[in-house]
DSSP file (Angstrom, degrees, kcal/mol; ACC not computed):
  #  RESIDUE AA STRUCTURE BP1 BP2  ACC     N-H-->O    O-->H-N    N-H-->O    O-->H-N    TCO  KAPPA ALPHA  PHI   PSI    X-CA   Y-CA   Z-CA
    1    1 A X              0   0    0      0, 0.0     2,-0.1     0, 0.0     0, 0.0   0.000 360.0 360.0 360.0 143.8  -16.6  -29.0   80.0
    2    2 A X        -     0   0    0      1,-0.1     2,-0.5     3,-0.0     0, 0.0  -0.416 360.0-129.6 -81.9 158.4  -13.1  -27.5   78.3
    3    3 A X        -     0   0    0     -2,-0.1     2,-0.6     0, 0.0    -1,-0.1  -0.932  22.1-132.2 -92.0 115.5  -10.9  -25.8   79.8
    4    4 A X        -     0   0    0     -2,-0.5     2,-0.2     1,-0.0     0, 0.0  -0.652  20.7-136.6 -86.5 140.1  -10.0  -22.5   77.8
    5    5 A X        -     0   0    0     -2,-0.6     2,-0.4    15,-0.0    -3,-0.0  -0.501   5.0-138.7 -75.7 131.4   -6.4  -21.9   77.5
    6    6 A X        +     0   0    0     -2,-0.2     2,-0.3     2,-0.0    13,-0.0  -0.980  30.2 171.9 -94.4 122.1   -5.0  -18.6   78.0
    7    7 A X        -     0   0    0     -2,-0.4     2,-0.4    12,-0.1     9,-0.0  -0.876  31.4-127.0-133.1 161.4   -2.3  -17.7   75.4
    8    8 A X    >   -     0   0    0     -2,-0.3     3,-4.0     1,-0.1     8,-0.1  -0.981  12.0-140.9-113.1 133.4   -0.8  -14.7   75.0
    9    9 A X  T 3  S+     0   0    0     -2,-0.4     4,-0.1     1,-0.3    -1,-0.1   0.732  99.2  45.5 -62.0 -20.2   -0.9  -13.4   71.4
   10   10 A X  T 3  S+     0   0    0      2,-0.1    -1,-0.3     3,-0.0     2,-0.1   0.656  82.8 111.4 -97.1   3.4    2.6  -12.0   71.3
   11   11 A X  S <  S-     0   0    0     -3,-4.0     5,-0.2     1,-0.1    -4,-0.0  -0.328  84.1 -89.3 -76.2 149.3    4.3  -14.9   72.9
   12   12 A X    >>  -     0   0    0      3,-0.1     4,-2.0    -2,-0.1     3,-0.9  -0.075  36.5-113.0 -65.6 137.7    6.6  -16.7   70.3
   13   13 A X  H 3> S+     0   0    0      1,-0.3     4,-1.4     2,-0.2     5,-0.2   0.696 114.1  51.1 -37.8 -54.2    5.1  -19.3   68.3
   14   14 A X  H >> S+     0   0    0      2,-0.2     4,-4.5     1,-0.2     3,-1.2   0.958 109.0  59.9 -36.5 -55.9    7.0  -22.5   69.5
   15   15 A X  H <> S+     0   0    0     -3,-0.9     4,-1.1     1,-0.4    -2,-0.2   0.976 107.1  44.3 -28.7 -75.3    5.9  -21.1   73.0
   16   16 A X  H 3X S+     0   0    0     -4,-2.0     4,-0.7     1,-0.3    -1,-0.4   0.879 111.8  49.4 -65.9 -16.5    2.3  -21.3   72.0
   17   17 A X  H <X S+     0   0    0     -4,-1.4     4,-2.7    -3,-1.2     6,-0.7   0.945 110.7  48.6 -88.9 -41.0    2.4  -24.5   70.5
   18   18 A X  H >X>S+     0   0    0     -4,-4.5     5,-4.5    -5,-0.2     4,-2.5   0.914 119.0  41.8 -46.4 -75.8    4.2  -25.8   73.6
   19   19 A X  H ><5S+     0   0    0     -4,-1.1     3,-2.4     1,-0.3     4,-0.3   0.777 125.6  34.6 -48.8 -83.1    1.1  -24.0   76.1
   20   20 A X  H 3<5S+     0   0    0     -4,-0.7    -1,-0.3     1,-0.3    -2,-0.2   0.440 124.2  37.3 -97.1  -3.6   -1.7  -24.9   74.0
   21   21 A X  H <<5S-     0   0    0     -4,-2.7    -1,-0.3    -3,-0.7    -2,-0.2   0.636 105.0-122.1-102.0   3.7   -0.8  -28.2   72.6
   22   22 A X  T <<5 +     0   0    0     -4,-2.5     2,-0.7    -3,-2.4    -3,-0.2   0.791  51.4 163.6  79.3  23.1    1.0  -29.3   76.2
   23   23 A X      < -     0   0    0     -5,-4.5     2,-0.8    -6,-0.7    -1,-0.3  -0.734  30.7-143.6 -79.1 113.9    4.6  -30.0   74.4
   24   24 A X        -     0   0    0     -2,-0.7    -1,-0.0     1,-0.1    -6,-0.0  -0.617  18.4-108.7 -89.3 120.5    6.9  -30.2   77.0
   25   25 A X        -     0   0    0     -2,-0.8     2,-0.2     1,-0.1     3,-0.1   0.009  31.9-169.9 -47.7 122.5   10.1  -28.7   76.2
   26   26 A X        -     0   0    0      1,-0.3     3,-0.1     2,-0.0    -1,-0.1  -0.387  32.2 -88.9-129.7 165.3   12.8  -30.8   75.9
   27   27 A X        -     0   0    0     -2,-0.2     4,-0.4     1,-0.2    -1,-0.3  -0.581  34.5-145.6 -62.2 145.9   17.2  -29.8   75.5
   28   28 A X  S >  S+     0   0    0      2,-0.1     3,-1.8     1,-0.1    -1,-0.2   0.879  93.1  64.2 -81.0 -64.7   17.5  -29.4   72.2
   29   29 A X  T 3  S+     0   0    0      1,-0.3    -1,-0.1    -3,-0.1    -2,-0.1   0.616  88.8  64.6   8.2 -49.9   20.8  -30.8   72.4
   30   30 A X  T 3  S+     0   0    0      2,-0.0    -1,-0.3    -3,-0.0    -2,-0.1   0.744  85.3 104.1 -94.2 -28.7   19.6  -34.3   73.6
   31   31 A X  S <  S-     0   0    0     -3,-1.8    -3,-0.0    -4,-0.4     0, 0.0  -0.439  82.2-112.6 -62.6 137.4   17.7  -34.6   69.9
   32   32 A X     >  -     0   0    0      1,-0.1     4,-1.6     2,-0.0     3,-0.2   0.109  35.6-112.3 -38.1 157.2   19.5  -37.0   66.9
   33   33 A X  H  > S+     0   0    0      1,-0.2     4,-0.6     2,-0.2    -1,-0.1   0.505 120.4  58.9 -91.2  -9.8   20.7  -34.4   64.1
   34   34 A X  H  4 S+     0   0    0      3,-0.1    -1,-0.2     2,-0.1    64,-0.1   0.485  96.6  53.4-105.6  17.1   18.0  -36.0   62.1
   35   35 A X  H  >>S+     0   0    0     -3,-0.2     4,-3.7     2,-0.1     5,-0.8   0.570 111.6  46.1 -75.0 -43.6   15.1  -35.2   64.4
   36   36 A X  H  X5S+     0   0    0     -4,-1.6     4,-1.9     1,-0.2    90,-0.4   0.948 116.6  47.4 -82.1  -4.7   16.1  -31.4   64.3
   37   37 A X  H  X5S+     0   0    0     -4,-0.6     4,-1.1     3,-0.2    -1,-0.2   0.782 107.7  56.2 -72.2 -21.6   16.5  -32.0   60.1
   38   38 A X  H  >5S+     0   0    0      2,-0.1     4,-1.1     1,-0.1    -2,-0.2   0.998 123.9  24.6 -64.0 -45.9   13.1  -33.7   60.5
   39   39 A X  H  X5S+     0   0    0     -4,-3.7     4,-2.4     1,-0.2     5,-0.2   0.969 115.4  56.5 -56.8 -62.3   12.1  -30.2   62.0
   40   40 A X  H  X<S+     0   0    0     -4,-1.9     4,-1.8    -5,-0.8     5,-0.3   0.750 103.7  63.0 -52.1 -25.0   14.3  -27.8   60.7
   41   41 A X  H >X S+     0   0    0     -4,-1.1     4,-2.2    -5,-0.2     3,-0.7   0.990 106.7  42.8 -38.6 -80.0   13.0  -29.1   57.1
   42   42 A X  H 3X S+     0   0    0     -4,-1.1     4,-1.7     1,-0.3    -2,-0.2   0.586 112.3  53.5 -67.2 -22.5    9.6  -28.1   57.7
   43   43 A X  H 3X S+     0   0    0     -4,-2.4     4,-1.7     2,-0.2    -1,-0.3   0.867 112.1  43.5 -89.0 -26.0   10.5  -24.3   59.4
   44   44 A X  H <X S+     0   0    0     -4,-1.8     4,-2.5    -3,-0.7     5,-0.3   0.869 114.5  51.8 -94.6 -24.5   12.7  -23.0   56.7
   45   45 A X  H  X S+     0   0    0     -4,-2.2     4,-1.3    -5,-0.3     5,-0.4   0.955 107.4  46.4 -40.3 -70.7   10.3  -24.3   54.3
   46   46 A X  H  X S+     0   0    0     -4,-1.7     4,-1.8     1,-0.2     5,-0.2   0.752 114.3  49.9 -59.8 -45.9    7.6  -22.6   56.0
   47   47 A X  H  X S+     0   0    0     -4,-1.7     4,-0.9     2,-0.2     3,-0.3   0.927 115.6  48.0 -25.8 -65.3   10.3  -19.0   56.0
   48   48 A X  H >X S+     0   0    0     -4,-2.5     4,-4.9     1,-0.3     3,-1.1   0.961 115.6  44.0 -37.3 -73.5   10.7  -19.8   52.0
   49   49 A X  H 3X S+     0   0    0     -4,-1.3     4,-1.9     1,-0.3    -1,-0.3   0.859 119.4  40.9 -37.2 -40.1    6.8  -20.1   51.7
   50   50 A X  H 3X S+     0   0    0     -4,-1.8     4,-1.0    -5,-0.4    -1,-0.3   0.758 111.3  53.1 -98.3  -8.0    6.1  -17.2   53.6
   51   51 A X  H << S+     0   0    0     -3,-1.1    -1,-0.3    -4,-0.9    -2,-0.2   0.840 113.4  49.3 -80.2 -23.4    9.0  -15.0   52.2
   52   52 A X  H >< S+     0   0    0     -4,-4.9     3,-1.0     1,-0.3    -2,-0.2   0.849  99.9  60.0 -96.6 -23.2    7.5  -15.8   48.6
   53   53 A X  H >< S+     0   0    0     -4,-1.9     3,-4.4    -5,-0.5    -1,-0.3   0.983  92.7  67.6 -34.9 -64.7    3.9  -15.0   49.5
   54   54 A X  T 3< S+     0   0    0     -4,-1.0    -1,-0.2     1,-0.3    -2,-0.2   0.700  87.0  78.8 -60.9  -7.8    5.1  -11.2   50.3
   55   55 A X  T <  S-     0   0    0     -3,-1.0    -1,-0.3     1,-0.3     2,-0.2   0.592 115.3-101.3 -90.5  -3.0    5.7  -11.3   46.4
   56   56 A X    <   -     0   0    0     -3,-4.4     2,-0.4    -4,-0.2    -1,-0.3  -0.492  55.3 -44.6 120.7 177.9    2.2  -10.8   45.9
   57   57 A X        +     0   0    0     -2,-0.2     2,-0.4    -3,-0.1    -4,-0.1  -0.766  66.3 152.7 -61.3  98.7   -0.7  -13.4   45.0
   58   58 A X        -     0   0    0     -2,-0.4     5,-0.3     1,-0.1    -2,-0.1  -0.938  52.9 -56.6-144.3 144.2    0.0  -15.9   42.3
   59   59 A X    >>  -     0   0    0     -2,-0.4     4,-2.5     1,-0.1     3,-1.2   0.100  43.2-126.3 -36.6 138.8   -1.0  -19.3   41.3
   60   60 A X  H 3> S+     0   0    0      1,-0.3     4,-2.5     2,-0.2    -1,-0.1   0.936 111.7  63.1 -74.9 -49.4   -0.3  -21.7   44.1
   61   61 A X  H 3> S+     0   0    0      2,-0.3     4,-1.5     1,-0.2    -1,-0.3   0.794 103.8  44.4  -6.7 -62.8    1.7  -23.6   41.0
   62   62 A X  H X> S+     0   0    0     -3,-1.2     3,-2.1     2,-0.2     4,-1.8   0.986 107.1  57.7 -57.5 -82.1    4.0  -20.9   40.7
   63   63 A X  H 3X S+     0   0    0     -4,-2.5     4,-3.7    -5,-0.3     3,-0.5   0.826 112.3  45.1 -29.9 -50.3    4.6  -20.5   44.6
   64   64 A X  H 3X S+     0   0    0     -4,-2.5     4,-1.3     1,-0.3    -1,-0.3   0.785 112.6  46.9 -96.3 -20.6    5.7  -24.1   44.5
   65   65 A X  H <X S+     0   0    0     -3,-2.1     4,-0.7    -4,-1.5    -1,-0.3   0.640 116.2  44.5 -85.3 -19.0    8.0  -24.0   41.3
   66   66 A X  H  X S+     0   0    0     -4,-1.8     4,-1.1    -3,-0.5    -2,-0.2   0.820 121.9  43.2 -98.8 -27.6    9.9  -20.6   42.6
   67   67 A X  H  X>S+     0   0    0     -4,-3.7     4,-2.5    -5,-0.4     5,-0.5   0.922 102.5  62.8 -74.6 -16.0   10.0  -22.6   46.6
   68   68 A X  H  X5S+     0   0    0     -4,-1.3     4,-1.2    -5,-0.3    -1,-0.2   0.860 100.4  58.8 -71.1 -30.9   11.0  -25.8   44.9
   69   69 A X  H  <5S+     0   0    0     -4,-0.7    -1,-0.3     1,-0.2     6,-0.2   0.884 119.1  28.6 -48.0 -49.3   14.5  -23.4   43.8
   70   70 A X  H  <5S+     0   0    0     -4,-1.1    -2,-0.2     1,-0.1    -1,-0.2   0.692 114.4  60.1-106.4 -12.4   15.3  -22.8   47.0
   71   71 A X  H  <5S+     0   0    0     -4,-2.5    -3,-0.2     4,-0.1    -2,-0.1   0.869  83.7  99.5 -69.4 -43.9   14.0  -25.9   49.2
   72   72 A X  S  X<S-     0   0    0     -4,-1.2     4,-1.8    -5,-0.5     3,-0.5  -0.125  84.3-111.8 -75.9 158.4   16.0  -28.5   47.5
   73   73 A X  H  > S+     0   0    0      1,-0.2     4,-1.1    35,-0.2    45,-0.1   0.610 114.4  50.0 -75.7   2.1   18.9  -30.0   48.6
   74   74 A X  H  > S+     0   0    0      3,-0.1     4,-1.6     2,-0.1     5,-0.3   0.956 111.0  49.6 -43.8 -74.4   21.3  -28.6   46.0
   75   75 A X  H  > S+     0   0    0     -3,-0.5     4,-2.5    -6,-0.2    -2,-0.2   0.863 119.1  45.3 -55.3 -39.2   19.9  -24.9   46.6
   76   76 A X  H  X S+     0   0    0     -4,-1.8     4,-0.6     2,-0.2    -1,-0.2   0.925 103.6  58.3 -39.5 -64.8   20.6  -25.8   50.5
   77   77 A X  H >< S+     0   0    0     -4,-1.1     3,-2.1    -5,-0.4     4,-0.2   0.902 109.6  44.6 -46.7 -76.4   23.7  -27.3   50.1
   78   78 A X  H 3X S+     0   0    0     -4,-1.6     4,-1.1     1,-0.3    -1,-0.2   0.720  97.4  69.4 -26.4 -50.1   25.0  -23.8   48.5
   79   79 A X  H 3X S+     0   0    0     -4,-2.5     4,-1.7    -5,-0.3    -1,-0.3   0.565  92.7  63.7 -71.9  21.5   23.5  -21.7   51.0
   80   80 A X  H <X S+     0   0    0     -3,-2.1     4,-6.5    -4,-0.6     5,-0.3   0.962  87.1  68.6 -60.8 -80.1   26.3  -23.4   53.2
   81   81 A X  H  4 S+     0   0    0      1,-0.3     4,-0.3    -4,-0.2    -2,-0.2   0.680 112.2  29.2 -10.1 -59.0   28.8  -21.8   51.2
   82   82 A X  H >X S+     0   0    0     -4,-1.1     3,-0.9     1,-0.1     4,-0.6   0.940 122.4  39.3 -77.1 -44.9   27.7  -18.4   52.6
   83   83 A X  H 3X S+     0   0    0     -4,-1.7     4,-1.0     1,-0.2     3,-0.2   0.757  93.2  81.7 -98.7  -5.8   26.4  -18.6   55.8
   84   84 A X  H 3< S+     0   0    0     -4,-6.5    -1,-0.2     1,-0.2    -3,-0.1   0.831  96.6  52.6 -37.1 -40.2   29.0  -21.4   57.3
   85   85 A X  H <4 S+     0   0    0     -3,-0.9    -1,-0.2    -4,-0.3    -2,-0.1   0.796 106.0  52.5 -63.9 -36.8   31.5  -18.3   57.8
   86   86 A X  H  < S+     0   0    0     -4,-0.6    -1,-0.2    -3,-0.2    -2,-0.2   0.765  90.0 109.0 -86.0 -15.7   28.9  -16.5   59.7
   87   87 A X     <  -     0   0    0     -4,-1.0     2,-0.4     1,-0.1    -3,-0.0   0.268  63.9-130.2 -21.7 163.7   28.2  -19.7   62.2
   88   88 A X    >>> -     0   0    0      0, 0.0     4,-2.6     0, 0.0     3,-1.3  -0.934  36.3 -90.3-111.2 169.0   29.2  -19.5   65.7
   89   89 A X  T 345S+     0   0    0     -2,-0.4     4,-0.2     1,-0.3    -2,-0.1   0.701 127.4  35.5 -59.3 -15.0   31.2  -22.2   67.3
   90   90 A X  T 3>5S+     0   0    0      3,-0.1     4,-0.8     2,-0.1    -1,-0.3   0.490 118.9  60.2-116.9   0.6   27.8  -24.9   68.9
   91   91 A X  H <>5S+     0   0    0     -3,-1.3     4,-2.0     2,-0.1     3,-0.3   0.810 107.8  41.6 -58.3 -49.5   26.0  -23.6   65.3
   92   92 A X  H  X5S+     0   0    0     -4,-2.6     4,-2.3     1,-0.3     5,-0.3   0.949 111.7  54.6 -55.1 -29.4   28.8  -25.1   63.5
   93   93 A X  H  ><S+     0   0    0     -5,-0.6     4,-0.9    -4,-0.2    -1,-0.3   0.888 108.6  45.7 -82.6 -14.0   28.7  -27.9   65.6
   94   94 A X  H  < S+     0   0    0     -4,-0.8    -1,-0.2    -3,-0.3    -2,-0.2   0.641 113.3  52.0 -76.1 -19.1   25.1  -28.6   65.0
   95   95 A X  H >X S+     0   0    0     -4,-2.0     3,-9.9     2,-0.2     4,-1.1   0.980 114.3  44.6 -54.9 -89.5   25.7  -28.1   61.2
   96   96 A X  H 3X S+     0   0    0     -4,-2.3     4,-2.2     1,-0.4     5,-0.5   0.666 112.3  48.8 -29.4 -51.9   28.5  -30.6   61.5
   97   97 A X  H 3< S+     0   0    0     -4,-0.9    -1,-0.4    -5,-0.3    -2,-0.2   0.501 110.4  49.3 -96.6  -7.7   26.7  -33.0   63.6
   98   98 A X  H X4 S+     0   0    0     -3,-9.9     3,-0.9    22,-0.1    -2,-0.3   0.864 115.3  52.9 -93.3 -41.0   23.5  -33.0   61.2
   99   99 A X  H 3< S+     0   0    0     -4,-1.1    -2,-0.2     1,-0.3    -3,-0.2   0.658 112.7  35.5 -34.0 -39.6   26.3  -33.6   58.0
  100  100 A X  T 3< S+     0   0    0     -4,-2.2    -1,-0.3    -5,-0.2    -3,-0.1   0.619  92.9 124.7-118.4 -11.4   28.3  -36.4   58.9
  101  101 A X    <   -     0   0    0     -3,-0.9     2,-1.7    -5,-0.5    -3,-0.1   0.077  68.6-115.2 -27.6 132.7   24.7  -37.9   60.6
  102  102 A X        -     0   0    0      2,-0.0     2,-0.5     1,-0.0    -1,-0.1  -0.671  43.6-179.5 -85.2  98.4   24.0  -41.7   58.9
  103  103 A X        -     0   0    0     -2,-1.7     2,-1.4     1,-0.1    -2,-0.0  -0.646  32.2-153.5-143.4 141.5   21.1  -41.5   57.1
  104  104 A X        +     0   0    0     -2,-0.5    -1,-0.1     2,-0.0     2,-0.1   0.377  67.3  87.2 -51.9   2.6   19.2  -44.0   55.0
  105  105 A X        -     0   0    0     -2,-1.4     2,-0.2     1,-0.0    -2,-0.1  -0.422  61.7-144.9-106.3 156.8   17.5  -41.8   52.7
  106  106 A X        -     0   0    0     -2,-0.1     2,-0.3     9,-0.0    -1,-0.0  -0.779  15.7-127.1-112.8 168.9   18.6  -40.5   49.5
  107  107 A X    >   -     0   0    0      3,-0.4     3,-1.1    -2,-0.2     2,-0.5  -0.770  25.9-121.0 -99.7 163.2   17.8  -37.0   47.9
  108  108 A X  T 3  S+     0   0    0     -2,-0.3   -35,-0.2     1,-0.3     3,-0.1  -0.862  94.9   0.7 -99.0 130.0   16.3  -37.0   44.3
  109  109 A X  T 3  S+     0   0    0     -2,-0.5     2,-0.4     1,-0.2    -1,-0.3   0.810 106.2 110.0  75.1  34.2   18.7  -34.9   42.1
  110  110 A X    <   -     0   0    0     -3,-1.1    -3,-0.4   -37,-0.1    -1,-0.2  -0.942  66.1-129.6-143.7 139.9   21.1  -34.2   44.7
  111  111 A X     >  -     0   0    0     -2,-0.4     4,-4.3     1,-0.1     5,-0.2  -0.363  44.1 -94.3 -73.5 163.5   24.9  -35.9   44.8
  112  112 A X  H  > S+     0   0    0      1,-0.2     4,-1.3     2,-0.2    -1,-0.1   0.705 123.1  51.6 -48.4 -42.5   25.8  -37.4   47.8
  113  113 A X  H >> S+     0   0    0      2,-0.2     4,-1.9     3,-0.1     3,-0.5   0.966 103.1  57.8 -49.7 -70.3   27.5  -34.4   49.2
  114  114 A X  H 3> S+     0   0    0      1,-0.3     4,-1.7     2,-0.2    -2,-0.2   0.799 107.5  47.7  -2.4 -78.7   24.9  -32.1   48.5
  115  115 A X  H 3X S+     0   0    0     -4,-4.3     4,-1.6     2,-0.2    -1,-0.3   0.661 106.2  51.5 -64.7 -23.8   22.6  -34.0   50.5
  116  116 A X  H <X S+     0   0    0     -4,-1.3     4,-2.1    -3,-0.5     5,-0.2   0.986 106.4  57.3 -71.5 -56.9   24.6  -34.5   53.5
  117  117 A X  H  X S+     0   0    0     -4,-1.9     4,-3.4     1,-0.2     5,-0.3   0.922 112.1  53.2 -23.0 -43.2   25.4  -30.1   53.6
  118  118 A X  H  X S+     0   0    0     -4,-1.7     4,-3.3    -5,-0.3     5,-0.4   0.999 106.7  47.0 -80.9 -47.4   21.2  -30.0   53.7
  119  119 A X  H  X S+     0   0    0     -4,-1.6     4,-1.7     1,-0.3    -1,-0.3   0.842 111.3  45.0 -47.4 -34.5   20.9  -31.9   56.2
  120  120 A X  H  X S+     0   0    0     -4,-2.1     4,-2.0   -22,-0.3    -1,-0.3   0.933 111.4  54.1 -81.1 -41.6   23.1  -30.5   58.0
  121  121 A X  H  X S+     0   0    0     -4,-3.4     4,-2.5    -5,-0.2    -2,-0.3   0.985 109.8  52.2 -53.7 -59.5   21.7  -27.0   57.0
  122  122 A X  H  X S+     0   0    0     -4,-3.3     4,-3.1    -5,-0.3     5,-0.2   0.914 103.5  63.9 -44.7 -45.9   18.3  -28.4   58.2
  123  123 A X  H >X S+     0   0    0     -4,-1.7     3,-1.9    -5,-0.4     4,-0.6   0.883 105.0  37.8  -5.1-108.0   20.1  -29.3   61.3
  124  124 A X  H 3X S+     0   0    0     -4,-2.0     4,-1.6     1,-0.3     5,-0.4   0.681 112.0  62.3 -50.3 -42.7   20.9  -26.1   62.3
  125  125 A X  H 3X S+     0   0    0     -4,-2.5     4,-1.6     1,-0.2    -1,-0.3   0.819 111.0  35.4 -50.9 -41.7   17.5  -25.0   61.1
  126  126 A X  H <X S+     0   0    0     -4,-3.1     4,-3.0    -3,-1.9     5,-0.4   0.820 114.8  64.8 -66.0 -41.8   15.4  -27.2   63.5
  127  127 A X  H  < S+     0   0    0     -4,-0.6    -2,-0.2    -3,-0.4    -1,-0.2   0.760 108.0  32.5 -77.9 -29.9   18.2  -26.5   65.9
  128  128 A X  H  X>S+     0   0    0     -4,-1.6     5,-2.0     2,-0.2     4,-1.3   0.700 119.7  60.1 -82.9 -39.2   17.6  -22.5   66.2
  129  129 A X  H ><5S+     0   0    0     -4,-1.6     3,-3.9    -5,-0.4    -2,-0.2   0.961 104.1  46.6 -39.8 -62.2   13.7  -23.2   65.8
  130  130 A X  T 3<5S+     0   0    0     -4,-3.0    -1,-0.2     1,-0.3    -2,-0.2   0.685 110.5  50.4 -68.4 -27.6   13.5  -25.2   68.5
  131  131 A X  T 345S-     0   0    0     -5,-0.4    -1,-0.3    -4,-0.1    -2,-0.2   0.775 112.0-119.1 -77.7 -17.2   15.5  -22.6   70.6
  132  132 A X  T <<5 +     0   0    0     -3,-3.9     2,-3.5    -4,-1.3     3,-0.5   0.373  69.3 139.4  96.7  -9.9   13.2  -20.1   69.4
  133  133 A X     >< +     0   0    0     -5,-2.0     4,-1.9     1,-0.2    -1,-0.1  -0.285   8.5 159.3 -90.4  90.1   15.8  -17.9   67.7
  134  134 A X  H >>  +     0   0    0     -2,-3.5     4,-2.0     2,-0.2     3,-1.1   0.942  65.4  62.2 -77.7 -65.3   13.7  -17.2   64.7
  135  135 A X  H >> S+     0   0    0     -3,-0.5     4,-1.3     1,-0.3     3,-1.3   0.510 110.3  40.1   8.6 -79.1   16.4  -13.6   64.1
  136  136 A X  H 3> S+     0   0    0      1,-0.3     4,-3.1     2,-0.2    -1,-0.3   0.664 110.8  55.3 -86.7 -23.9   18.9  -15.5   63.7
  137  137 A X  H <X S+     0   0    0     -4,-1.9     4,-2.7    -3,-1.1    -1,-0.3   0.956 114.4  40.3 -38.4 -59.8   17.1  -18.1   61.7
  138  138 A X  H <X S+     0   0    0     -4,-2.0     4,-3.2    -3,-1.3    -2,-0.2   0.942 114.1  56.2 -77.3 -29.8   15.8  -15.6   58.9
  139  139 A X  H  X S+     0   0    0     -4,-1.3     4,-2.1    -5,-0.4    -1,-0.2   0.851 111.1  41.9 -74.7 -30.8   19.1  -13.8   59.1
  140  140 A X  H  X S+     0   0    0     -4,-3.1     4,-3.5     2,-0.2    -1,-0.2   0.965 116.1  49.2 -23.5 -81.3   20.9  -17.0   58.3
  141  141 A X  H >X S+     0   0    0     -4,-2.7     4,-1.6     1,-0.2     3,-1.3   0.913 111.8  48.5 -45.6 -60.4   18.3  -17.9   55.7
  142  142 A X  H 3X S+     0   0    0     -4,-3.2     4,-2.8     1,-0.3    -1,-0.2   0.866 102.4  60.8 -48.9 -41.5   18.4  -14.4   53.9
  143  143 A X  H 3< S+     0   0    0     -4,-2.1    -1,-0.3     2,-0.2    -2,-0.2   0.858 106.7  48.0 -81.1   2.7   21.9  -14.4   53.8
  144  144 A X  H X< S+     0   0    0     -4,-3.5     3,-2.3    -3,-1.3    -2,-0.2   0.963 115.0  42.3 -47.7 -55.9   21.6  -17.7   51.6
  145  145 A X  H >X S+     0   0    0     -4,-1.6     3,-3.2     1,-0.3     4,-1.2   0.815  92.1  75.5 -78.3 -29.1   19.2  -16.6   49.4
  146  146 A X  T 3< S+     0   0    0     -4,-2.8    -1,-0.3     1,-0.3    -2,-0.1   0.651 103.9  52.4 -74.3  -0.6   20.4  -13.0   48.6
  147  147 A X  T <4 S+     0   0    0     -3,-2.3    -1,-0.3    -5,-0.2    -2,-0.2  -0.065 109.1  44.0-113.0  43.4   23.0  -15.1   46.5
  148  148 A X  T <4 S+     0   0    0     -3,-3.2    -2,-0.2     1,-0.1     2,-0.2   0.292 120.9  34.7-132.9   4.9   20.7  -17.0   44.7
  149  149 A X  S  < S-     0   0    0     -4,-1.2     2,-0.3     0, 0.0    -1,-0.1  -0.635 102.1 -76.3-137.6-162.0   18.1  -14.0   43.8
  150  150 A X    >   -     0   0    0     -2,-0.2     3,-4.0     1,-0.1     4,-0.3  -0.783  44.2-128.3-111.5 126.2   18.7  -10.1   43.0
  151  151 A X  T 3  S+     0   0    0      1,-0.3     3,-0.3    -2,-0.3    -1,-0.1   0.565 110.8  63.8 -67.4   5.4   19.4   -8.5   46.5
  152  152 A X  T 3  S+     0   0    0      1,-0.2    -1,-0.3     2,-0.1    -6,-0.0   0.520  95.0  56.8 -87.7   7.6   16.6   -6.1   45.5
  153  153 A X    <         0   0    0     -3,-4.0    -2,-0.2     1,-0.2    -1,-0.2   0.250 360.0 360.0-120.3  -1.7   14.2   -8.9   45.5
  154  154 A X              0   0    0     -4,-0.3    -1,-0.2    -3,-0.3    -2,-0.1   0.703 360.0 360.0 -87.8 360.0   15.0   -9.9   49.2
């Protein structure tokens, strides 16, 4: 017989994946700067996706050509530019420490530079997921993007 799992619905989403899938929580800290870009990839995608949804229903085509602007490591790299100033001293150092990370992979379209800034932005992204500081996560993310779209759009 299963066991049911008690979650509570307002507890924060890492949280529930932790209780119901039994992840035990781990320093964040003690993760490679390219485990929390492995993460941190896939949670500001998921922000991007979900921010561009709120723009109403449109071919799933579309959705992927308007995330594909802001996902790639160019568009990344740039939102650096802004929100590096707004860091605090162990964000920067998680920045820092996914940038100058060795890794074997190249990005497609993206100079060499580029791709180390996203990574390092991905970093930090996995690196606030994982803490649970979703805020400061979207607040990050928006202010990248309010200089790549019309701040009326945000």
């Amino acid at each position: 017989m299963e066991e049911k799992l008690i979650v509570e619905d307002n507890k924060d989403f890492i949280g529930i994946i932790r209780q119901v899938l039994d992840v035990k929580q781990v320093d964040v800290m003690s993760y490679s700067p390219l485990t929390l870009a492995y993460i941190g990839d896939d949670a500001y995608d998921l922000v991007i996706r979900t921010y561009l949804l709120g723009k109403g229903n449109m071919p799933v085509n579309k959705l992927n050509r308007m995330a594909d602007g802001l996902v790639r490591a160019k568009a990344q790299s740039d939102m650096m530019d802004v929100i590096e100033p707004m860091l605090d001293e162990e964000e920067h150092a998680v920045y820092k420490r996914g940038r100058n990370a060795k890794s074997y992979t190249k990005a497609k379209n993206a100079t060499v530079a580029d791709y180390r800034r996203a990574t390092g932005f991905e970093a930090l992204m996995g690196y606030l997921y994982l803490q649970g500081r979703y805020v400061r996560m979207v607040e990050l993310i928006r202010a990248g993007i309010i200089e790549r779209l019309d701040a009326d759009e945000i």
